[in-house]
DRENPAVO-438743 format. One line per 4 residues: number of its first residue (from 0); for each residue x, y, z of C-alpha. Coordinates in Angstrom, 2 decimals. Layout:
DRENPAVO-438743
NUM> X/Y/Z ~ ... .
This chain:
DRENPAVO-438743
0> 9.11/9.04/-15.46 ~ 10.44/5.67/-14.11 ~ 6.62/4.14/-13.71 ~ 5.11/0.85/-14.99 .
4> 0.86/0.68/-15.28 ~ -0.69/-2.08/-14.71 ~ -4.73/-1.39/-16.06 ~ -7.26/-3.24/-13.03 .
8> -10.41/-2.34/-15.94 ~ -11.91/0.60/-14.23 ~ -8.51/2.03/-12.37 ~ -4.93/1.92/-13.15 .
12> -1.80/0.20/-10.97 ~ 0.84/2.40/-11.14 ~ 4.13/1.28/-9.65 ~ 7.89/2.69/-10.04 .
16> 10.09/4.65/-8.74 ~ 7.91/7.87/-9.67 ~ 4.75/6.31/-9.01 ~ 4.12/9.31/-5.91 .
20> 5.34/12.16/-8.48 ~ 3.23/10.71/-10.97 ~ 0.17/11.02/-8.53 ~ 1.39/14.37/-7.98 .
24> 1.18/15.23/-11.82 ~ -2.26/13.58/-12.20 ~ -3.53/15.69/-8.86 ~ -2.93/18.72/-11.40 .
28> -4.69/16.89/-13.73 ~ -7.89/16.89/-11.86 ~ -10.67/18.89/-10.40 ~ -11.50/18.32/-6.84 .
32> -13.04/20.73/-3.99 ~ -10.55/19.34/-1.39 ~ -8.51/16.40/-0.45 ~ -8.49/14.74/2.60 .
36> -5.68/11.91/3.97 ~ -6.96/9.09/5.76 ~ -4.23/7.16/7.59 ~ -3.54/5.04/10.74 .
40> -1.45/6.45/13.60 ~ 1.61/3.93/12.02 ~ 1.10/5.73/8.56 ~ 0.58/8.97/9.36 .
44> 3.87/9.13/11.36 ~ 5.91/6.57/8.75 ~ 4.30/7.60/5.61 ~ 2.76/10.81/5.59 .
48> 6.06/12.86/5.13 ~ 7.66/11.02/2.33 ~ 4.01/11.19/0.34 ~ 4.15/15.12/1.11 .
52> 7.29/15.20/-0.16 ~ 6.90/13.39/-3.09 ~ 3.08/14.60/-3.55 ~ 3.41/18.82/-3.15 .
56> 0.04/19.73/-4.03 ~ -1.47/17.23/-1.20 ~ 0.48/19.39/1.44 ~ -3.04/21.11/2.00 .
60> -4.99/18.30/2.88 ~ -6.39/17.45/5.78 ~ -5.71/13.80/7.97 ~ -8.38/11.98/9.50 .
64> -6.88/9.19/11.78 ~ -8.46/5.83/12.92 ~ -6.65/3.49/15.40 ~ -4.27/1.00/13.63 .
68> -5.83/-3.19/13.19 ~ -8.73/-4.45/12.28 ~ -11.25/-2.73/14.73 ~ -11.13/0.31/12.90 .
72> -12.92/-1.65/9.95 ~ -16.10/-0.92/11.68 ~ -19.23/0.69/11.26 ~ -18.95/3.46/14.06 .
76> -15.08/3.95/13.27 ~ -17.15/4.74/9.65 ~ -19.32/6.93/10.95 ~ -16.93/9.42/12.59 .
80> -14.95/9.76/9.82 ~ -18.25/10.61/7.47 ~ -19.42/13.12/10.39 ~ -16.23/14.36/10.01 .
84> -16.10/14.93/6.38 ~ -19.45/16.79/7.09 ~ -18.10/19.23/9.46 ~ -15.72/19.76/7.06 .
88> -18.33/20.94/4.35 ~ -16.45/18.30/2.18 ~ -19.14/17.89/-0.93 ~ -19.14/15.80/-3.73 .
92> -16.23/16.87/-5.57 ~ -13.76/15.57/-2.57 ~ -10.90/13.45/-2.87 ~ -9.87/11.03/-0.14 .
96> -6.37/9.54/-0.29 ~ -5.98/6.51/1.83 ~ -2.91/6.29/2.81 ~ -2.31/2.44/4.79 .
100> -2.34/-1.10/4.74 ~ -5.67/-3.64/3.89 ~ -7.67/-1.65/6.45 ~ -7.33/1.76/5.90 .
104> -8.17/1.36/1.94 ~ -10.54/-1.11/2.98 ~ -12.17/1.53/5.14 ~ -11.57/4.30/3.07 .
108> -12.76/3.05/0.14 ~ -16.36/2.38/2.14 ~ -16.69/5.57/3.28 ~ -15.99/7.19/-0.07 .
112> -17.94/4.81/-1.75 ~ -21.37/5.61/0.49 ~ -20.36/9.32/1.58 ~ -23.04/11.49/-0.20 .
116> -23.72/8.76/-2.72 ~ -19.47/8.43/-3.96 ~ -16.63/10.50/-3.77 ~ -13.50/10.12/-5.65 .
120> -10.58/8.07/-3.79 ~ -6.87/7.31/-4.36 ~ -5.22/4.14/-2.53 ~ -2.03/4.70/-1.39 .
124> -0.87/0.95/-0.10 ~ 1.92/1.23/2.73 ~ 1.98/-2.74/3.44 ~ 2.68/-5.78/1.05 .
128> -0.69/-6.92/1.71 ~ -1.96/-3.45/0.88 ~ -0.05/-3.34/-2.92 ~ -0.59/-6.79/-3.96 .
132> -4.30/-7.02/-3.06 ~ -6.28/-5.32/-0.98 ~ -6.03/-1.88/-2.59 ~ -6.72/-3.21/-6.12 .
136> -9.86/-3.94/-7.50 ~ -12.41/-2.07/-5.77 ~ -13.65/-4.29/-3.32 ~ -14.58/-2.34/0.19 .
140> -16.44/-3.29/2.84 ~ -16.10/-3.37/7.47 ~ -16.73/-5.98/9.44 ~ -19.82/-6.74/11.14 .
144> -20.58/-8.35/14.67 ~ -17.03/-9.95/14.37 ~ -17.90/-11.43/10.89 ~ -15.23/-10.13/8.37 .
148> -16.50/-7.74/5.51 ~ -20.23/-8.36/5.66 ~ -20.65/-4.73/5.28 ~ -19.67/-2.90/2.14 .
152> -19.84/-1.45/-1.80 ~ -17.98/-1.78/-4.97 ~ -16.22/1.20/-5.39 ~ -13.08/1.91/-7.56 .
156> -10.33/4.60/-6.97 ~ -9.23/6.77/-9.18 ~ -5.69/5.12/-9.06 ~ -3.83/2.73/-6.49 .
160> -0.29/4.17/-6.56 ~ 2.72/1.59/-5.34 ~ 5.68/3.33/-3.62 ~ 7.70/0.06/-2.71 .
164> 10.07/1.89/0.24 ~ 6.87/2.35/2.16 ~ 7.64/-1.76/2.99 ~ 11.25/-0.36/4.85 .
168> 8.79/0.54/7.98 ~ 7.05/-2.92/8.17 ~ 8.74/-5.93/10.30 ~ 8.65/-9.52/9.34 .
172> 5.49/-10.42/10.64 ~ 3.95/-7.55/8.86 ~ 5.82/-8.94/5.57 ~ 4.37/-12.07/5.62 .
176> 1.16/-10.68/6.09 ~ 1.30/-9.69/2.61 ~ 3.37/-12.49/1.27 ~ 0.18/-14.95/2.27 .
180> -1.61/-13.17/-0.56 ~ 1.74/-13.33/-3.46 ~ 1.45/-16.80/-2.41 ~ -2.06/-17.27/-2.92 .
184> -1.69/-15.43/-6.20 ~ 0.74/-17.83/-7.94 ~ -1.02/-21.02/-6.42 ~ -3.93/-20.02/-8.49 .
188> -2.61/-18.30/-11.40 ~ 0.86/-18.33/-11.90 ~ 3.31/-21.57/-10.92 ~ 6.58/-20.04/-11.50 .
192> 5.32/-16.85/-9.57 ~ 5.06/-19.34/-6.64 ~ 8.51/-20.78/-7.27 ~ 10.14/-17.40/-7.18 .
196> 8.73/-16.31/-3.95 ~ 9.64/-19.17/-2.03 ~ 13.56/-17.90/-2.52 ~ 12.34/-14.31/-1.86 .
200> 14.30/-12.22/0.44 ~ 11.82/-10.61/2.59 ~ 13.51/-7.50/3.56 ~ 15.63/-7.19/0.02 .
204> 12.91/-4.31/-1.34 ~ 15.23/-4.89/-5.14 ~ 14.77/-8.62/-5.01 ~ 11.06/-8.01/-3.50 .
208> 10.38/-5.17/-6.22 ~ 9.43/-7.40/-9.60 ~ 7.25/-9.91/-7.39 ~ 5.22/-7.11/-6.36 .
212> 4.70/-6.10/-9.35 ~ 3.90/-9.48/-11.20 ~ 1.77/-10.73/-7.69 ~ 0.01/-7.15/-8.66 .
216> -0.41/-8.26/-12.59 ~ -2.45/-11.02/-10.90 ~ -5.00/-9.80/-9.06 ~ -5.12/-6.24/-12.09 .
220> -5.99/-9.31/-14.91 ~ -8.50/-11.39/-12.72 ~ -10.46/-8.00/-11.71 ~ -10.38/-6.96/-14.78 .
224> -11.46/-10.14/-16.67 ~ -14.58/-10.03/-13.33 ~ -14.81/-6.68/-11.84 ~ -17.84/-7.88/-9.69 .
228> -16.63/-11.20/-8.84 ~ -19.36/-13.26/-10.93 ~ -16.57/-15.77/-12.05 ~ -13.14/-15.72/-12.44 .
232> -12.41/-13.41/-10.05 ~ -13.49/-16.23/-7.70 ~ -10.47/-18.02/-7.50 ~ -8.73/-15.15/-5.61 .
236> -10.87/-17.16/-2.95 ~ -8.32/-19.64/-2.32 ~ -7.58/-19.77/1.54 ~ -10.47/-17.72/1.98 .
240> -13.28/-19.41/2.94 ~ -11.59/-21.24/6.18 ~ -9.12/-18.80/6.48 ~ -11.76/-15.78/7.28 .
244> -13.49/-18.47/9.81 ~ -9.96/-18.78/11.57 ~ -9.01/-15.44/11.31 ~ -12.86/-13.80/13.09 .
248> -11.96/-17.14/15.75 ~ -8.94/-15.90/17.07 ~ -10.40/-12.33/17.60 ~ -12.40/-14.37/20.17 .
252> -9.92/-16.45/21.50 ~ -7.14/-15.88/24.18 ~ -4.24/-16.44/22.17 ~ -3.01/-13.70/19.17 .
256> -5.27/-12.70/17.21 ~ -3.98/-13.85/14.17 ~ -3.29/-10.87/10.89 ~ -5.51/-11.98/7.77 .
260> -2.19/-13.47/5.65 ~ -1.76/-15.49/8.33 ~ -5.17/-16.63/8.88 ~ -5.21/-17.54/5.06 .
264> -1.97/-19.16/5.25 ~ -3.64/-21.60/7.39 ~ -6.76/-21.64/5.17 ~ -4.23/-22.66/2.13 .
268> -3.31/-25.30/4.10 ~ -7.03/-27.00/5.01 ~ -8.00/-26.10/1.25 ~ -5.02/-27.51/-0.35 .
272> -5.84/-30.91/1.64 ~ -9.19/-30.34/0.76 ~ -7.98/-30.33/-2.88 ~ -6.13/-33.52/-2.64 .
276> -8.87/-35.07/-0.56 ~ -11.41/-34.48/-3.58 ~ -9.03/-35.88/-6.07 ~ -8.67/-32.56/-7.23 .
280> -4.39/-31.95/-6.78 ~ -1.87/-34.37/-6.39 ~ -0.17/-35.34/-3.00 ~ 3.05/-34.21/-4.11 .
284> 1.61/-30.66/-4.75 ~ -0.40/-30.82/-1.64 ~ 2.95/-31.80/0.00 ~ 5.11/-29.29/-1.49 .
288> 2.28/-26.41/-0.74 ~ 2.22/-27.85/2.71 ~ 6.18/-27.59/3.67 ~ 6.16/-24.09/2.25 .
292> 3.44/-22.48/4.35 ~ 3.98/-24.43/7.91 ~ 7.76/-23.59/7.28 ~ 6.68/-19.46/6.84 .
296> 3.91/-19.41/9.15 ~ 3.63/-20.30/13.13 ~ 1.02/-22.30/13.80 ~ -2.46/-21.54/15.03 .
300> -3.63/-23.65/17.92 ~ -7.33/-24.85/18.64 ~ -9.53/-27.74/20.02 ~ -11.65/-30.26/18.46 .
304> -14.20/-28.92/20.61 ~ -13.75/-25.42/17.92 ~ -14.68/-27.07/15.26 ~ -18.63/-26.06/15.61 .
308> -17.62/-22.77/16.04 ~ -15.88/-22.67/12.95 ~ -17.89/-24.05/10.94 ~ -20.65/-21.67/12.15 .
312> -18.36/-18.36/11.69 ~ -17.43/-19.75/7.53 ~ -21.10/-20.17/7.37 ~ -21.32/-16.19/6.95 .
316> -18.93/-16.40/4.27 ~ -20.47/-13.94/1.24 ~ -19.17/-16.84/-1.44 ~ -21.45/-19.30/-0.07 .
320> -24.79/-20.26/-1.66 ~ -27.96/-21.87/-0.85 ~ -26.59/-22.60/2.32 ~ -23.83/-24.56/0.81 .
324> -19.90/-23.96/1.09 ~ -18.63/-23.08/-2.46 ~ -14.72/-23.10/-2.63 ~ -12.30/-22.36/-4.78 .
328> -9.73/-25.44/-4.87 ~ -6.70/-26.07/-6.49 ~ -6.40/-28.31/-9.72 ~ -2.33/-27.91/-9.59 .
332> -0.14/-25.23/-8.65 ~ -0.89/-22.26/-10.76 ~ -4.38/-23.46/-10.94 ~ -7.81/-23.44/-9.40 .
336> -11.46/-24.33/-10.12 ~ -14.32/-22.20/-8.34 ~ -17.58/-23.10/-7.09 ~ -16.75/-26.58/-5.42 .
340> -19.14/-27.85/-3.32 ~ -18.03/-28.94/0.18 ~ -19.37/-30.68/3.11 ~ -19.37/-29.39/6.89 .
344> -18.47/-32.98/7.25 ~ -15.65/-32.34/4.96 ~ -14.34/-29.03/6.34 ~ -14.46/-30.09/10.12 .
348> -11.65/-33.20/8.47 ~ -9.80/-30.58/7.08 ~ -9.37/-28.69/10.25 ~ -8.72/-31.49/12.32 .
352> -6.23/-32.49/9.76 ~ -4.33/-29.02/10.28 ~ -4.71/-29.18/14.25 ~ -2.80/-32.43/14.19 .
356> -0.09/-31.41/11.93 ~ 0.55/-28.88/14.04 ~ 0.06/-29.99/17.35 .
């Protein structure tokens, strides 16, 4: 078989050509009561065939469906699908396959994770975002009270499995969704990672293929060096911290609400200033990191008059402490330091510093 495994500690990464048929050959491996499929209405009608196809013995499961975005990463969006599971006698030898993007594994991976105390999952990622982060490394969790992941449990699947033509059904906003993450990835662990992607061909799934997979190595090593994020898996928090407060602001605001790649792109940008601004990365790296991200990303727009509101919504962050911001900054390109202490004062320049370069 054509597959390459990439070991996250407590789950493997398997990507490849074969990486459904070898999901198929570990399915006969194992012992589970039934399977289930969660998916989105996108995945179910995109995806769902070619994983039947490729996966034979999952042709008996049965699909649960949530709406497609980020509202389905929600508590009562949780619920039905756990209600459902009960009507559907499923018991603690069950298997749910979550078949999607961020959310759906996000999602899934909850309710397996607190339905009758853990049941076995399988990620399935259909996005970039999904196979280069979000599906590895056990992290689940919904959003609460339109504060991003403040619910949720570390649980690991059984296996993520990468099927790379899944990406032939996503456009180019969808893309560089994911590509926020690769990007964030080689800023903080790998310089010539972040070289190589900024001559990627988005829609080129060849030239795309061995980024994947080494953006994938990434986030497998730091997990497994941290699987409960109590170090180094900290600096995967680059572009986090402002990026989640931009990304819960737009869901209130009256222009797009903004995908989470794109709400970290912008986070990259404030923390990368932030980084030069502490004496932390040089200008020419903050410059460099700067031209790369406006030039892929459109720009979000928002008032002075926001900048409260921010600040209050990255106050929620979960990497926060003592009521203090802790962020992970950059140190160069292909490196990071976690745990840096910074100021409201200090985050409200950073903003304002982004809303003027792209006013």
């Amino acid at each position: 078989m054509e597959v390459t495994e990439i070991s996250a500690g407590r789950h493997p990464v398997v990507l490849g050509r074969d990486a459904l048929r070898a999901f198929d050959r570990k399915l006969g491996q194992e012992d589970y009561s039934a399977a289930f499929i969660l998916g989105d209405e996108n995945t179910l009608r995109h995806c769902l065939p070619e994983l039947l196809a490729q996966v034979p013995r999952l042709r008996e499961a049965r699909t649960l469906l949530v709406p497609p975005g980020e509202r389905s990463k929600d508590l009562a969006v949780s619920t039905d699908i756990w209600r459902h599971l009960a009507e559907e006698a499923a018991d603690r030898h069950a298997l749910l396959v979550c078949l999607g993007g961020g959310v759906v594994t996000d999602l899934g991976g909850f309710v397996a994770g607190t339905y009758k105390r853990g049941i076995r999952c399988v990620h399935v990622p259909t996005s970039l975002m999904g196979m280069v982060d979000a599906a590895i490394g056990g992290k689940t969790g919904v959003d609460l009270a339109g504060l991003k992941n403040m619910v949720g449990v570390f649980h690991d699947p059984m296996a993520v499995y990468v099927h790379l033509p899944f990406l032939k059904s996503l456009g180019k906003r969808e893309l560089l969704n994911g590509l926020a993450e690769m990007i964030k990835h080689g800023l903080v662990r790998d310089a010539q990672l972040w070289t190589d992607i900024s001559g990627a061909t988005l829609h080129d799934i060849d030239a795309l293929t061995p980024l994947v997979e080494r953006s994938a190595t990434v986030k497998a090593e730091v997990v497994k060096a941290d699987p409960r994020e109590e170090g180094v898996r900290k600096v995967l928090n680059f572009g986090h911290t402002i990026g989640h407060g931009i990304e819960a602001h737009s869901w209130e605001s009256p222009q797009r609400m903004l995908l989470h790649g794109e709400a970290v792109a912008i986070g990259m940008v404030c923390e990368a200033w932030l980084s030069w601004r502490m004496d932390l990365l040089t200008r020419e790296d903050y410059d460099r990191i700067t031209e790369q991200l406006l030039a892929l990303y459109k720009p979000y727009q928002f008032d002075s008059a926001d900048n409260h509101r921010l600040i209050e919504l990255m106050r929620n962050d979960k990497k926060n402490s003592a009521g203090q911001f802790r962020f992970t900054l950059l140190t160069g390109i292909g490196q990071a330091k976690v745990d840096v202490h910074v100021t409201a004062a200090q985050v409200q320049e950073a903003l304002e510093h982004y809303r003027l370069l792209v006013r």
